[in-house]
Biopython code that builds the backbone (N, CA, C, O; Angstrom):
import numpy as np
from Bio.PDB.StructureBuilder import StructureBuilder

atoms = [
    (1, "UNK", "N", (110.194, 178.624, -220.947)),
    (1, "UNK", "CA", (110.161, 177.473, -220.066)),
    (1, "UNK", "C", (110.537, 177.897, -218.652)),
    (1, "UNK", "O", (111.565, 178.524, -218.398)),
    (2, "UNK", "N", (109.726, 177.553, -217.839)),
    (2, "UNK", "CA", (110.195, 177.754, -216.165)),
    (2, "UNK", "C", (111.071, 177.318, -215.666)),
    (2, "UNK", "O", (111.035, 176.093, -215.551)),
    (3, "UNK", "N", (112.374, 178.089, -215.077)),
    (3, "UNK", "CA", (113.171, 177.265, -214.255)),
    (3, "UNK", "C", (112.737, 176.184, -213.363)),
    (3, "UNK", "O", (111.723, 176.175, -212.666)),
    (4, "UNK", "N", (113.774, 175.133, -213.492)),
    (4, "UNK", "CA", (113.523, 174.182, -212.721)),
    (4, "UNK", "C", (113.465, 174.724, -211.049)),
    (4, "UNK", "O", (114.037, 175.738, -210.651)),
    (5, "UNK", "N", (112.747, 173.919, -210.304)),
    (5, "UNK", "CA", (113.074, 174.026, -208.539)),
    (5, "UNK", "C", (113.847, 173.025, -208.296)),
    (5, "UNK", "O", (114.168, 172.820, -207.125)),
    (6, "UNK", "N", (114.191, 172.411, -209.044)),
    (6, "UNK", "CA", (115.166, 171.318, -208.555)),
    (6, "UNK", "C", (116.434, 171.453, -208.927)),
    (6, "UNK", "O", (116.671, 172.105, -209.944)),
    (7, "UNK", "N", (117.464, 170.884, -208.202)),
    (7, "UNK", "CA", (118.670, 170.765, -208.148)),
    (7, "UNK", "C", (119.367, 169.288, -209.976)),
    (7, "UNK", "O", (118.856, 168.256, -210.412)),
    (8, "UNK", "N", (120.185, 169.795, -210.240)),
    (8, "UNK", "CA", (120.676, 169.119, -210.916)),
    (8, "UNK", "C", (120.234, 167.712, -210.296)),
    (8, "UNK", "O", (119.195, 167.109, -210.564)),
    (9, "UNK", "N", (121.218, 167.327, -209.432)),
    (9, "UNK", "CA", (121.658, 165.955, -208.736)),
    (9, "UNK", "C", (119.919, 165.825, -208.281)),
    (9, "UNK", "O", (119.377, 165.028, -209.047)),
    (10, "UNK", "N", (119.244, 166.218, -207.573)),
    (10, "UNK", "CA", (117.536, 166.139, -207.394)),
    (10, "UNK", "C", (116.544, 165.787, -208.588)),
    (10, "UNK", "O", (115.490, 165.161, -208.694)),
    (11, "UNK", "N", (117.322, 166.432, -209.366)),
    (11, "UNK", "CA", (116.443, 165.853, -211.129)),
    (11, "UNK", "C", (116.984, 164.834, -211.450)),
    (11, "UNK", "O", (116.271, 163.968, -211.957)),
    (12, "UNK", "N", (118.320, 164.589, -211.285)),
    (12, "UNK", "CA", (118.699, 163.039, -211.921)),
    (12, "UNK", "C", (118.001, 162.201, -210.747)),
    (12, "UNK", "O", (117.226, 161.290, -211.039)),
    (13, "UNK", "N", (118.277, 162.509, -209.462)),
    (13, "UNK", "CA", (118.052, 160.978, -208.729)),
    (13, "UNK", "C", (116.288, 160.796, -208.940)),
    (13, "UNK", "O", (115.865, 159.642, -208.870)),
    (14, "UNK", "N", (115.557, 161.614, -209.123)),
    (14, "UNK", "CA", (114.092, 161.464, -209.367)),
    (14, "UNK", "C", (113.905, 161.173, -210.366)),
    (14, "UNK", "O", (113.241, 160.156, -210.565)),
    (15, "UNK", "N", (114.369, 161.882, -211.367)),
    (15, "UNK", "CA", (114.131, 160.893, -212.396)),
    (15, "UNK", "C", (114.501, 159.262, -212.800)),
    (15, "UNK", "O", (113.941, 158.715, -213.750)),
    (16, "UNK", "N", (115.429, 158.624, -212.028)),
    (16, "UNK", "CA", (116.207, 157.339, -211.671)),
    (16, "UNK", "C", (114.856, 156.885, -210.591)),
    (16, "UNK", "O", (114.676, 155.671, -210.490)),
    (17, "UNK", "N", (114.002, 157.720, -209.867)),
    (17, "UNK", "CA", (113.272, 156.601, -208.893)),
    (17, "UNK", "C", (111.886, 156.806, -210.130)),
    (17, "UNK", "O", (110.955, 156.007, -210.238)),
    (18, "UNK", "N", (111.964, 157.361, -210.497)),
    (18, "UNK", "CA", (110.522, 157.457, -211.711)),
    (18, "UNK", "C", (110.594, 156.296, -212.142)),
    (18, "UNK", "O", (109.700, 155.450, -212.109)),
    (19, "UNK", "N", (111.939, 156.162, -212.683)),
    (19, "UNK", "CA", (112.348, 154.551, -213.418)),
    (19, "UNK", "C", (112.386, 153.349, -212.844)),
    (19, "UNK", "O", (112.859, 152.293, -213.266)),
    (20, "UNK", "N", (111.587, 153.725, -211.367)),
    (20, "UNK", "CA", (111.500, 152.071, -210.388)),
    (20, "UNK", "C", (112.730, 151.670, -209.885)),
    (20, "UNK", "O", (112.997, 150.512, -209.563)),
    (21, "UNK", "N", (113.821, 153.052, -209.783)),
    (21, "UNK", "CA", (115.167, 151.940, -209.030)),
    (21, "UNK", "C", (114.741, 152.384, -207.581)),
    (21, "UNK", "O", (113.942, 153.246, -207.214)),
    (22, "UNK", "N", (115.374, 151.691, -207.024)),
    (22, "UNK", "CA", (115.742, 151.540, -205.656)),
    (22, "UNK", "C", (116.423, 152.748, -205.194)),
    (22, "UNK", "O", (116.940, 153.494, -206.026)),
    (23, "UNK", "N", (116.466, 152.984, -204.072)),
    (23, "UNK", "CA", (117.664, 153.609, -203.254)),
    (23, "UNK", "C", (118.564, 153.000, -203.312)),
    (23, "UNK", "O", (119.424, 153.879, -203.252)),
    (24, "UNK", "N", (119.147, 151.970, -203.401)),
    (24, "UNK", "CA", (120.499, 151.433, -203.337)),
    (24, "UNK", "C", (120.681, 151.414, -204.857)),
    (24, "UNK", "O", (121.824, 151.446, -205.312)),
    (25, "UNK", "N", (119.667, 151.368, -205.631)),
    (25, "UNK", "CA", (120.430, 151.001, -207.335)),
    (25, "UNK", "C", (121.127, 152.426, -207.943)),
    (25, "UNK", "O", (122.076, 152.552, -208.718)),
    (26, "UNK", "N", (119.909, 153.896, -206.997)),
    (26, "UNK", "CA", (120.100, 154.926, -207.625)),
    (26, "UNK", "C", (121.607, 154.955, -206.839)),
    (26, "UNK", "O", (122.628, 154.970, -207.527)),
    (27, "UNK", "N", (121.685, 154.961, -205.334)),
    (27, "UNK", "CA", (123.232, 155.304, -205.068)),
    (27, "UNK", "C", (124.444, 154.319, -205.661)),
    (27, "UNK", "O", (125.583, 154.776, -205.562)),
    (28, "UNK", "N", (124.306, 153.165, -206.194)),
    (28, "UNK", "CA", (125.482, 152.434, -207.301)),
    (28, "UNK", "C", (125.552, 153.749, -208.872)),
    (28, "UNK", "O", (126.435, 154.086, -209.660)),
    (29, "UNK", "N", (124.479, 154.026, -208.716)),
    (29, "UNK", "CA", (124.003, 154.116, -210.219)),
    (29, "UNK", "C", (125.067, 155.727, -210.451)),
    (29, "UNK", "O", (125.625, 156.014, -211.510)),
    (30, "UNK", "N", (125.128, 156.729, -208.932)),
    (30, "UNK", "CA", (125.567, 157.641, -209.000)),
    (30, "UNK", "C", (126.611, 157.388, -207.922)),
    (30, "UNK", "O", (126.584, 158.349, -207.153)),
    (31, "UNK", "N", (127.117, 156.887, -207.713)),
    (31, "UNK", "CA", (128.493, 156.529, -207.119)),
    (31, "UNK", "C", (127.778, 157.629, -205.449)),
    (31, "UNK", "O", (128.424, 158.431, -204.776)),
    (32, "UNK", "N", (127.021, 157.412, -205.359)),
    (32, "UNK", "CA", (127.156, 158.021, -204.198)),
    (32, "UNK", "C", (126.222, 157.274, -202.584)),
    (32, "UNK", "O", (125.882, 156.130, -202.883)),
    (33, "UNK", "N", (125.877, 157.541, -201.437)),
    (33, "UNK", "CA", (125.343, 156.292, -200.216)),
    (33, "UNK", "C", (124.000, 156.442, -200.837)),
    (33, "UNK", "O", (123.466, 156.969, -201.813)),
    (34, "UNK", "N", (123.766, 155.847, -199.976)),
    (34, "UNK", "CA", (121.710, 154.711, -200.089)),
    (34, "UNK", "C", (121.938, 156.929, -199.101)),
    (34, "UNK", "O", (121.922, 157.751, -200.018)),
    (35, "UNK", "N", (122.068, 157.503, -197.940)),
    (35, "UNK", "CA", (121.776, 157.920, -197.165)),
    (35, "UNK", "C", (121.669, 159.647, -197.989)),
    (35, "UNK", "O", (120.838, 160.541, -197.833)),
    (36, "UNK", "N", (122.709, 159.579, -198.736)),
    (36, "UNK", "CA", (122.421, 160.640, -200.015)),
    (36, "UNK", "C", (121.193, 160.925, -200.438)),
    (36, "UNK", "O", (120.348, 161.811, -200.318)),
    (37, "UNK", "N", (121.350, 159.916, -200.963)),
    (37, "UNK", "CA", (119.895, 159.933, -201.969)),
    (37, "UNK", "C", (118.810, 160.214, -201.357)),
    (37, "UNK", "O", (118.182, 161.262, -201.506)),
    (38, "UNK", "N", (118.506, 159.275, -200.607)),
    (38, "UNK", "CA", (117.283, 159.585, -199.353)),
    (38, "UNK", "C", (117.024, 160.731, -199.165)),
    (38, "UNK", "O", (115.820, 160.986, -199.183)),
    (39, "UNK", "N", (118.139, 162.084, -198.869)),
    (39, "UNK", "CA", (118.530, 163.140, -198.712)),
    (39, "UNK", "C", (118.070, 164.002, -199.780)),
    (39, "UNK", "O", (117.564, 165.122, -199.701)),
    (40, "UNK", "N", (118.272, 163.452, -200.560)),
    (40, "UNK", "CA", (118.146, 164.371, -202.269)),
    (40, "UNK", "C", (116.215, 163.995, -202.295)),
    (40, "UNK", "O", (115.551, 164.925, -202.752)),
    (41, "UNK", "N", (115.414, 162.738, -201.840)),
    (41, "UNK", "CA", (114.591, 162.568, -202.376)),
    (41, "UNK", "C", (113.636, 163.043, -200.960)),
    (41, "UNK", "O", (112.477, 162.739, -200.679)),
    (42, "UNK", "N", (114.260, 163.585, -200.493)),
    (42, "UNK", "CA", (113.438, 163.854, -199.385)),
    (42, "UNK", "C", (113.393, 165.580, -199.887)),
    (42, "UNK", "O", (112.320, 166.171, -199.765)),
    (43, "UNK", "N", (114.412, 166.202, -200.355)),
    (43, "UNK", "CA", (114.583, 167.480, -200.499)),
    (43, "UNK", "C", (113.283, 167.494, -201.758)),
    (43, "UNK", "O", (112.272, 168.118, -201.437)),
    (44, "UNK", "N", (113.292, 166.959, -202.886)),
    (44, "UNK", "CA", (112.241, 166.890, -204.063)),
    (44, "UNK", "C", (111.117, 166.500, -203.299)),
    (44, "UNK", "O", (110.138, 167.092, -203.756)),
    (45, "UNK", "N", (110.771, 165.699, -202.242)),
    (45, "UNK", "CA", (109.493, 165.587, -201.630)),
    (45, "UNK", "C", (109.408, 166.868, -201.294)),
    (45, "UNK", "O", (108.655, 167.514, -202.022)),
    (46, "UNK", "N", (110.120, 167.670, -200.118)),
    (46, "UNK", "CA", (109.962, 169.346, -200.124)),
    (46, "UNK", "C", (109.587, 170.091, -200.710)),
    (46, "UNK", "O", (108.563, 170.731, -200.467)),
    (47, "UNK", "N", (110.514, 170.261, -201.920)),
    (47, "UNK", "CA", (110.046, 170.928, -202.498)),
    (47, "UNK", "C", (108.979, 171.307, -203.701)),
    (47, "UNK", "O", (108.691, 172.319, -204.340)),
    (48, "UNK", "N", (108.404, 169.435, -203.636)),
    (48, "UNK", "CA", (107.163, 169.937, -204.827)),
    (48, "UNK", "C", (106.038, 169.939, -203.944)),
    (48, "UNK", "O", (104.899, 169.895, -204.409)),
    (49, "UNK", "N", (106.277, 169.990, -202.562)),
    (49, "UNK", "CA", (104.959, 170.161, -201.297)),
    (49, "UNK", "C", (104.557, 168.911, -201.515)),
    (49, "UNK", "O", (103.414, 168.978, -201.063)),
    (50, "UNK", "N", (104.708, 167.689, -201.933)),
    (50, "UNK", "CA", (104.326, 166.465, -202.100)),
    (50, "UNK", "C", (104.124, 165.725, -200.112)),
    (50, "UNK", "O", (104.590, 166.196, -199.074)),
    (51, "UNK", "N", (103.317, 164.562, -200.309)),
    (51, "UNK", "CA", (103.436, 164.200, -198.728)),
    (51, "UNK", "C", (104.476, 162.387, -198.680)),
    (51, "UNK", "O", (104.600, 161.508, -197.827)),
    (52, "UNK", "N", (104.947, 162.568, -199.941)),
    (52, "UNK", "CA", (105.973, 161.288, -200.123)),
    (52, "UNK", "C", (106.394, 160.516, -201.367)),
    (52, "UNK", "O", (106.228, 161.129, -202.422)),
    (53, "UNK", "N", (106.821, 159.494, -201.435)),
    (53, "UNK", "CA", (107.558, 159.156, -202.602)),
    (53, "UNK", "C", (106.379, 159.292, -203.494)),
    (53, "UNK", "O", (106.141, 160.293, -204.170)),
    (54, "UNK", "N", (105.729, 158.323, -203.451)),
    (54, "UNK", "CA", (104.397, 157.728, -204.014)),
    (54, "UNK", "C", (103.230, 159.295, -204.644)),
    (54, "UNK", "O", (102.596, 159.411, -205.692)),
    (55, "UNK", "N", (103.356, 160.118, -203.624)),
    (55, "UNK", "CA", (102.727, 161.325, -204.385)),
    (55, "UNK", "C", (103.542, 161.947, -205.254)),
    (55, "UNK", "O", (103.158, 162.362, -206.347)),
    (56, "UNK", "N", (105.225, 162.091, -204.630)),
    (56, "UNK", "CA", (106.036, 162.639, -205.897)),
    (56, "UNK", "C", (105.973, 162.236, -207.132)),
    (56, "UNK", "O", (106.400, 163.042, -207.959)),
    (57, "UNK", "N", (105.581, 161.262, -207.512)),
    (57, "UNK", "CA", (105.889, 160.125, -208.359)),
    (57, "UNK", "C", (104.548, 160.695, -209.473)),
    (57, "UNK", "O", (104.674, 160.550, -210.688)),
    (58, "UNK", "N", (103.324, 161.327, -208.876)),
    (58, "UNK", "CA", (102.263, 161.343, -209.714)),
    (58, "UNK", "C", (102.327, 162.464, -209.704)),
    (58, "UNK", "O", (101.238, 162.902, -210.075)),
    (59, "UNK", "N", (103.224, 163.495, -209.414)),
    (59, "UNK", "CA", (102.709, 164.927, -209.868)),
    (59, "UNK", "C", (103.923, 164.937, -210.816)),
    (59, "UNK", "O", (104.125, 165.905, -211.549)),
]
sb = StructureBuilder()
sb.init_structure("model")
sb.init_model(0)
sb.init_chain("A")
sb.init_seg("    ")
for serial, (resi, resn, name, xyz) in enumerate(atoms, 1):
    if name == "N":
        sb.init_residue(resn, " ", resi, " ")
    sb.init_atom(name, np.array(xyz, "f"), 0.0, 1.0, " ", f" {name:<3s}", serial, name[0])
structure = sb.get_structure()
């Protein structure tokens, strides 16, 4: 199996927006800001070369 490119905390919060939450549900959800996350889901947009949520979401 291939190592992941993602970060622990990058695999949970993507997998949490896979599941239709919010930015604010995923940062309750992990005790951490709306400005985090954003952060984390901007880094997984990076790094799967995706051009945003909506493409992350289908690869």
């Amino acid at each position: 199996m291939m190592p992941s490119i993602l970060t622990a905390r990058e695999k949970e919060v993507f997998d949490l927006l896979v599941s239709n939450k919010t930015t604010s549900e995923i940062a309750s959800l992990l005790f951490i800001s709306e400005k985090t996350v954003r952060n984390h889901i901007s880094n997984v947009i990076q790094k799967l070369g995706v051009k945003g949520r909506a493409q992350a979401l289908l690869n």
